[in-house]
C-alpha positions as CSV (number, residue, x, y, z in Angstrom):
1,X,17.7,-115.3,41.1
2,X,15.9,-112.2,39.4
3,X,17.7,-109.4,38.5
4,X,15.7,-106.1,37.3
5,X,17.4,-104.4,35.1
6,X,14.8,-100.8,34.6
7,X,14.0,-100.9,31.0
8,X,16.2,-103.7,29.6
9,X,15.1,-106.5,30.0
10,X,14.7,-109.0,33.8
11,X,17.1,-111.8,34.0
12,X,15.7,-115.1,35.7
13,X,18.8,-117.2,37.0
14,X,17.8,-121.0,37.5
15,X,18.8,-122.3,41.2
16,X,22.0,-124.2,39.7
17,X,22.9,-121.2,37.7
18,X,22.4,-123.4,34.2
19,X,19.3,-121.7,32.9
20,X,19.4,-118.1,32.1
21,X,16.2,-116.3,30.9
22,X,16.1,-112.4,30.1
23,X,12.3,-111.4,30.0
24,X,11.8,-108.1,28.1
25,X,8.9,-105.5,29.4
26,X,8.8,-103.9,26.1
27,X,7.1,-106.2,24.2
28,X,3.9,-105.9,27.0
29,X,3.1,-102.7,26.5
30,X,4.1,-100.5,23.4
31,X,2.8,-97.1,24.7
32,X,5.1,-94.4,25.9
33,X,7.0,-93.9,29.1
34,X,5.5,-91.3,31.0
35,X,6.8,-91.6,34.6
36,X,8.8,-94.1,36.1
37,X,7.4,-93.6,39.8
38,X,6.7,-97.0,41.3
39,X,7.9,-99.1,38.6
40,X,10.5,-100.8,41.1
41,X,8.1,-101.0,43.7
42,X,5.4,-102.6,41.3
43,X,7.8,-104.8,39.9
44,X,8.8,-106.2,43.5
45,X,4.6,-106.4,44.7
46,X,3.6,-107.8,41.5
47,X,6.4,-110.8,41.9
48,X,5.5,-111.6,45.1
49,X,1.3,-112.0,44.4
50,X,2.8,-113.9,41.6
51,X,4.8,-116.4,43.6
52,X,2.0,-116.8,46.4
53,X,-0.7,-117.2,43.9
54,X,1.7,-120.4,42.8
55,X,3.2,-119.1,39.6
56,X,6.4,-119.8,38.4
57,X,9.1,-118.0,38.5
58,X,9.5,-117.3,35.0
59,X,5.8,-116.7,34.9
60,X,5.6,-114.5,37.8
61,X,8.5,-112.5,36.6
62,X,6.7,-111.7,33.1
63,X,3.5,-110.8,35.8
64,X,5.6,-108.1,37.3
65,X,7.3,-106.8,34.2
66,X,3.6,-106.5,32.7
67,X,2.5,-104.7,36.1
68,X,5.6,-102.6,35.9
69,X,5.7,-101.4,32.3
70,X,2.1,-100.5,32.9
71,X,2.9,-98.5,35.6
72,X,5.7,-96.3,33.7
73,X,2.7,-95.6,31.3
74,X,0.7,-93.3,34.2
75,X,2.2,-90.1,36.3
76,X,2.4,-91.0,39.8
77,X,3.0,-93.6,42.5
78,X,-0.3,-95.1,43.8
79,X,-2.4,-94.0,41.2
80,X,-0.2,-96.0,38.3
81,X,-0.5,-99.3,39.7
82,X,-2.3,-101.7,38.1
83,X,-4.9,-103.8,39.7
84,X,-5.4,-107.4,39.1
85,X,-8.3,-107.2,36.9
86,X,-6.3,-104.7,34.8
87,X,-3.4,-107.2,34.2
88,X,-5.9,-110.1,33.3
89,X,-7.3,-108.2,30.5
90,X,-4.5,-106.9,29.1
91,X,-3.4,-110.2,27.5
């Protein structure tokens, strides 16, 4: 289970319910928030390529909230999404 909680942080819910993780966005990117536009959406997209591109969950779901707290740094929907090669070099 992953629960997004905005700007506090996710919350990754093993399948037996005996692990919980909370995964904070703030620590990825330190610049300000400038719109929130997309962030849920980018959040969601960014989990999924994750998952399919055979991450784990706890890894995917740091992938999102890095693609997501990008996102909050840019006005707009489209245009503040980041691509892939955006999120590779922001390590």
């Amino acid at each position: 289970l992953v629960i997004r909680c905005g700007s506090a942080p996710c919350i990754v819910v093993d399948k037996g319910g005996d692990s919980i993780l909370r995964i904070s966005p703030e620590a990825l990117v330190s610049s300000k928030i400038i719109d929130t536009t997309a962030a849920g959406d980018t959040f969601s997209g960014a989990l999924c390529v994750a998952v399919s591109q055979g991450k784990s969950i706890v890894d995917a779901v740091k992938f999102a909230a890095k693609a997501s707290a990008i996102t909050v740094t840019r006005m707009g929907a489209q245009s503040s999404i980041p691509t892939l090669l955006e999120l590779s070099t922001q390590d």
